[in-house]
LUMDOFI-357302 format. One record per residue: x negated, y negated, z negated of N, C-alpha, C in turn. Coordinates in steps of 0.02 Angstrom, whole numbers, plus 50000, padded with zeros to 5 digits. Layout:
N
XYZXYZXYZ;...
//
This chain:
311
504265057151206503955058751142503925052651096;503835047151124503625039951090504445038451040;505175038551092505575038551055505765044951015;505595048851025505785051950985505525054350897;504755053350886504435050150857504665042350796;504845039550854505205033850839505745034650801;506435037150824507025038350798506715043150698;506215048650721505985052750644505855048550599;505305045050626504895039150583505395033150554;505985031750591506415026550589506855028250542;507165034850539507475038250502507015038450416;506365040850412506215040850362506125033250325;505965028450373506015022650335506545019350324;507035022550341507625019950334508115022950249;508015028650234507805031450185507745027050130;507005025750158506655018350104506985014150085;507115011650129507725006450134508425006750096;508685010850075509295011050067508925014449989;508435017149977508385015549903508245008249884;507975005349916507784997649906508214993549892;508984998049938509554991849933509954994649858;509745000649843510105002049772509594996349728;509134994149722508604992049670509144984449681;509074980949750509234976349764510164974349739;510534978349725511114977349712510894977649644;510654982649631510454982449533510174975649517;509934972549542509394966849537510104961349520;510494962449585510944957949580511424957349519;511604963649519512174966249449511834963249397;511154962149376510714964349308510734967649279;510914976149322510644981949286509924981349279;509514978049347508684979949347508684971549300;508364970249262508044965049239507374961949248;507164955849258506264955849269506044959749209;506274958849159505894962549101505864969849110;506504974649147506324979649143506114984049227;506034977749281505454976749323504934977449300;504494972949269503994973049230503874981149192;504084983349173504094988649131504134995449195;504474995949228504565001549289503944999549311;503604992949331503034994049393502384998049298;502424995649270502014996949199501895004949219;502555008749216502445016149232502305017849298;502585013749336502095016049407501475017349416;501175012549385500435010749390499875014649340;500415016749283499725019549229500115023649217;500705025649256500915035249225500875038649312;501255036549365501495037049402500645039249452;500495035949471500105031549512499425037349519;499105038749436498675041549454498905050449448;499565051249417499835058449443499855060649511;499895054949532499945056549626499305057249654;498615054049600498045055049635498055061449608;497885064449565497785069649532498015075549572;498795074749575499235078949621498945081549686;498815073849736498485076749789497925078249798;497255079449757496735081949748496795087149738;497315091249698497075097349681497165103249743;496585103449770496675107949824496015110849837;495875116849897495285119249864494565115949890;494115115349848493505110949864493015114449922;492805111049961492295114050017491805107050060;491455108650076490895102050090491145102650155;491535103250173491735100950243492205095250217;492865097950174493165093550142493145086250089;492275088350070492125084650043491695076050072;491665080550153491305076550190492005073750241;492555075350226493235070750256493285064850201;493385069150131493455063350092493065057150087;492505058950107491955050650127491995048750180;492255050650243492345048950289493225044850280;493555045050263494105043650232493685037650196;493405038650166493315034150114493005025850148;492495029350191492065022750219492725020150249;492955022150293493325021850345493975016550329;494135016350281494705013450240494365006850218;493745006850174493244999650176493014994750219;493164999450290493124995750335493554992050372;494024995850359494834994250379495034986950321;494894987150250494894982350222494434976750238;493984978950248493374972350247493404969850297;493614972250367494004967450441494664964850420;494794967450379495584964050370495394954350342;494924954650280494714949250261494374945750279;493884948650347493764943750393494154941450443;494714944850456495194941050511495414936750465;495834939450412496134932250380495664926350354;495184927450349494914922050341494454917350409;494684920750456494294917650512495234913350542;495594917750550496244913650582496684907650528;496644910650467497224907250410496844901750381;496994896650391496644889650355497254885550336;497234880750290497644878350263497244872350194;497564866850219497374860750165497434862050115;498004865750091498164865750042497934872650002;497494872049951497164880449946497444884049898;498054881549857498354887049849498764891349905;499054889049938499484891950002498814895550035;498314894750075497824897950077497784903650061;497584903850021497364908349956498094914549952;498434912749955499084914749938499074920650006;499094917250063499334918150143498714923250148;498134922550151497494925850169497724932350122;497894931950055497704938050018498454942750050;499144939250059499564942550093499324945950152;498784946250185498714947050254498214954950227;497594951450193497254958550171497494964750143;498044963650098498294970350053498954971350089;498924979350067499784978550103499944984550041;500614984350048500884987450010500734994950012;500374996750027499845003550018500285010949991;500175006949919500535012349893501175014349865;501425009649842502385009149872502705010749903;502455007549989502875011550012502595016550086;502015016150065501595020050096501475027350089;501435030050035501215036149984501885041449998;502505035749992503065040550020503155042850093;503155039450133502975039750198502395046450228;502035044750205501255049250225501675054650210;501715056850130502025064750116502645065550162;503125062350199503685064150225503545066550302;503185062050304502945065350389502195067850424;501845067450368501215071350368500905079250336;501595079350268501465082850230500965082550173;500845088250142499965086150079499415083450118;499215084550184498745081850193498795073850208;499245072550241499395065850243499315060750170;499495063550119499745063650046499155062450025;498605068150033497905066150017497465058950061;497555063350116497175054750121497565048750131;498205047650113498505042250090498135039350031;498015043449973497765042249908497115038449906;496835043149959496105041249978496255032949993;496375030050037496675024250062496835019249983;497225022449953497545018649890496865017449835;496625023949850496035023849793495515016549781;495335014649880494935009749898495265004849912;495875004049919496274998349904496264996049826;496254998849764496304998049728495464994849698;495004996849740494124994449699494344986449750;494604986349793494594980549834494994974549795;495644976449771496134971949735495884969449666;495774973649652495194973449584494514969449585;494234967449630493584965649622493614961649663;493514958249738493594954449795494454951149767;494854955749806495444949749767495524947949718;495444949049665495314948649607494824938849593;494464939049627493954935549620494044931049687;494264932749728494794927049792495394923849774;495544924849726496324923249731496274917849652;495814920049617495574915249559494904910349567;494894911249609494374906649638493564906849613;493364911149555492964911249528492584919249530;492084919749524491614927049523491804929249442;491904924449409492024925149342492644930649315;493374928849330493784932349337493634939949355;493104940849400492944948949394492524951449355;492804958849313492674960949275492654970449293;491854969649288491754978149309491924981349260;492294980949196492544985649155493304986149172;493724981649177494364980749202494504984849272;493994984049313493874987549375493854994649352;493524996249328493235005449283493735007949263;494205002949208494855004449177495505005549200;495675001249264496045000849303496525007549303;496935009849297497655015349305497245019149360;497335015149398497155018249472496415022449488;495915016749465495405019649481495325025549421;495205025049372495335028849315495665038749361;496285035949393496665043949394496335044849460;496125042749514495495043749563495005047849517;494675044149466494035048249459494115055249416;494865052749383494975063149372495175067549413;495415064049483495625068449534495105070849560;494625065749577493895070049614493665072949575;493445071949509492915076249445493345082049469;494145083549472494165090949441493975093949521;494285090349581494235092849633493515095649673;492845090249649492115093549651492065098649589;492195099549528492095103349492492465111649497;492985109649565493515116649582493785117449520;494275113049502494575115049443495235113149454;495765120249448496345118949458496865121949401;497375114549402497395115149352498055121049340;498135124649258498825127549275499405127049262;499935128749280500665128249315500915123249256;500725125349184501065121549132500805112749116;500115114249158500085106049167499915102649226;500085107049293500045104649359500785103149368;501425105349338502135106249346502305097949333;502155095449268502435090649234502065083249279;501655084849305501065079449332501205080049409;501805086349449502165085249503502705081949487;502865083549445503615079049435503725071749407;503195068449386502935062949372502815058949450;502275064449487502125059049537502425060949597;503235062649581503845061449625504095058349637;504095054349561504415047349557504085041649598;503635041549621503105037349661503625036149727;504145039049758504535035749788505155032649753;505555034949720506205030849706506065023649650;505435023949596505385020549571505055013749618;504665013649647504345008649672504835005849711;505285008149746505675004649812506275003349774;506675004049697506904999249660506624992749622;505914993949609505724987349622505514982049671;505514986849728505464982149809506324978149778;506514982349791507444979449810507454972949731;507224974649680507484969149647507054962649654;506464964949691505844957249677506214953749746;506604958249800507074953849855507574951349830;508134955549782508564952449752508344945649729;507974944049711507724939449667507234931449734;507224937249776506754930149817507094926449859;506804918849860506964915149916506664916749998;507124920550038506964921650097506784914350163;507024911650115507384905150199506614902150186;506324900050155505494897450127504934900650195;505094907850167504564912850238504774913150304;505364911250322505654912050392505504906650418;505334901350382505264893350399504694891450412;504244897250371503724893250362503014895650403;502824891950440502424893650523501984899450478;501574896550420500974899350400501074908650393;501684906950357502034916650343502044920450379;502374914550424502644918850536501884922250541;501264919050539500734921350568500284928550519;500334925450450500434929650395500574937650417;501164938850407501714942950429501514947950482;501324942950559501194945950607500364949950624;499954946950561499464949150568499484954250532;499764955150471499864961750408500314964550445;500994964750498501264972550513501084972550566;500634969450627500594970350685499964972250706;499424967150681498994964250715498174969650687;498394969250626497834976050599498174982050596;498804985550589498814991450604498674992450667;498944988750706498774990450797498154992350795;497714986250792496994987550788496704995250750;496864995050703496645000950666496725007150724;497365006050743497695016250788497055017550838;496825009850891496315010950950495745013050924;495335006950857494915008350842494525015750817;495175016350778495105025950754494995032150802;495715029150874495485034550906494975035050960;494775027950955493965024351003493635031150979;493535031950899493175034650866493235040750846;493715043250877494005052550888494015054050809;494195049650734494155052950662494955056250678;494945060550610495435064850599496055061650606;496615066450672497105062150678497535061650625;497755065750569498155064650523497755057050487;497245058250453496905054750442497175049150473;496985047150535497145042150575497825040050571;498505043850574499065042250566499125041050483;499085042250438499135041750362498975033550361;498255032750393498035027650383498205019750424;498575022550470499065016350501499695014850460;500005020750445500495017250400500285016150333;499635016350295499565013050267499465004450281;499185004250344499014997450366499794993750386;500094997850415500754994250425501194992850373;501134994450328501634993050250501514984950272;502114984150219502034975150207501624973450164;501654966150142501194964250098501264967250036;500744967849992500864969849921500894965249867;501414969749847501724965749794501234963549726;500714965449736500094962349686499844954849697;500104952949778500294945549788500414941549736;501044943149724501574938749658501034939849594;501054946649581500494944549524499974941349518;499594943049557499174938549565499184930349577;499514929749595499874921549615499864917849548;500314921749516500744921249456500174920949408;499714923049376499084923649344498724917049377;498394915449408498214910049436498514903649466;498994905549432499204898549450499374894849524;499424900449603499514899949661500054896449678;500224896749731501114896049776501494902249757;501684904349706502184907649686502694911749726;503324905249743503544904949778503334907149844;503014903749868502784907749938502574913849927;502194918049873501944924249890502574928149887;503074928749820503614929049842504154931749902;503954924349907504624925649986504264928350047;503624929750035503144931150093503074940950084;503214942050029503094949649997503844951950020;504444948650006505054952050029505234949750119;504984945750147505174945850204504954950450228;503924951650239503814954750257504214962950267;504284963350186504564972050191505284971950227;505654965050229506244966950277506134968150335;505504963250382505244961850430504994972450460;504814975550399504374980850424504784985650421;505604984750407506044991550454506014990850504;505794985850547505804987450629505004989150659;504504986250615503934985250629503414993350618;503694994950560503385001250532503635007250599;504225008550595504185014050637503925013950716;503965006950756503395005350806502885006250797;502655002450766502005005050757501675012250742;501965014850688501805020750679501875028550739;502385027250783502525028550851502075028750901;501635021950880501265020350935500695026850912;500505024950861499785030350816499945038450852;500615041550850500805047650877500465048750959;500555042650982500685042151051499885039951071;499595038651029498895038251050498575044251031;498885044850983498175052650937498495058150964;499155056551029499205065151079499735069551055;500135064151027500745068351001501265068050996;
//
């Protein structure tokens, strides 16, 4: 069952991959440009992003369901908030931009990139939903804690920016309509599926061009990444699969939420870097190794989650 599992899961990320390598040859050609990088992640994030929350909310409301979605919800905060105490209990470094850089690679992972596709391919809508769920609280986390870790100051965070945010923003119209039972119809549930379809091919052409573009040989070299790396695709999804099913929560749930944990680092790294003035470079080459690193890593792991939660 484990390989076979394996070979599905391997297959769908492989998928991934080979849109990644179309982004990545575009990158190379300069069909993709940083400028119109910049501009694709722009619609990801404030067209894309919260169509997919929206999308997978609309389903029908019931306090059983409503009491997954908070259970989902804690459950994912917690999964973040151990993440930032491991990295900050193992990752030290003299130098505090690299620090800073390495620790925040370790907490976020690429969630919703290349996560969101995944969940819907082998979980279906429910997977889909509480993928979102996952993205939702990844997003109050990146926003506010990283946000304010990675700039070194409490200052830099801003609870209106947080409120405003793409993300959180299409979260809180997904739940309003979903507690209010409001669904929406065909002429404007249609256009807001086909929007947050694009949530796979667009994001994994900008995976492939931010690799086109990175220095790999930097992260392969460099001890701090090696450990980096192994703690973001290994070391907290693992953890996550026992802990969950220590705790008998919902196995989809439970599987959605490992491969959210197993994604690579997120690419909000670089931005963030880049805004503050970090190791650049290293977040970088630390954001594209990883995701090369996690065609072998993702479907193990995720294998393993099957093979624990009895399936």
């Amino acid at each position: 069952m484990f390989f076979d599992n394996l070979f599905i899961i391997g297959q769908q990320v492989l998928v991934l991959f080979l849109l990644i390598a179309v982004g990545f040859v575009c990158g190379r050609l300069g069909v993709i440009t940083e400028h119109a990088s910049k501009k694709m992640t722009d619609l990801v994030l404030y067209v894309v992003t919260p169509c997919v929350m929206i999308s997978a909310f609309q389903r029908d409301f019931s306090i059983e369901m409503l009491g997954k979605v908070l259970i989902a919800a804690l459950t994912a905060a917690v999964i973040l908030a151990a993440s930032i105490g491991l990295a900050k209990l193992v990752l030290h470094d003299k130098n505090e931009s690299r620090k800073k850089v390495l620790q925040f690679a370790v907490i976020f992972s690429n969630c919703g990139f290349m996560s969101l596709p995944l969940q819907k391919q082998l979980l279906g809508e429910d997977g889909w939903f509480f993928g979102s769920i996952f993205v939702a609280v990844f997003n109050i986390f990146v926003w506010s804690y990283g946000l304010a870790d990675m700039s070194g100051s409490l200052r830099s965070f801003s609870p209106k920016k947080l409120l405003l945010n793409p993300g959180i923003l299409g979260v809180a119209a997904a739940i309003l309509l979903f507690v209010c039972r409001v669904r929406l119809p065909e002429i404007i549930s249609q256009p807001i599926g086909h929007l947050a379809n694009l949530n796979t091919p667009l994001p994994m052409l900008i995976i492939g061009f931010y690799l086109s573009q990175a220095k790999l040989k930097r992260a392969f070299t460099d001890a701090g990444a090696y450990l980096a790396m192994a703690l973001r695709l290994a070391v907290i999804p693992v953890a996550a699969i026992f802990a969950m099913a220590a705790l008998r929560l919902d196995r989809t749930m439970t599987i959605a939420f490992v491969i959210a944990c197993s994604a690579p680092t997120a690419a909000t790294t670089t931005m963030f870097a880049s805004k503050f003035d970090r190791d650049v470079e290293l977040s970088v080459s630390t954001v594209a190794s990883s995701t090369l690193v996690s065609v072998v890593t993702m479907p193990l792991v995720v294998s393993l989650a099957y093979l624990v939660c009895g399936a």
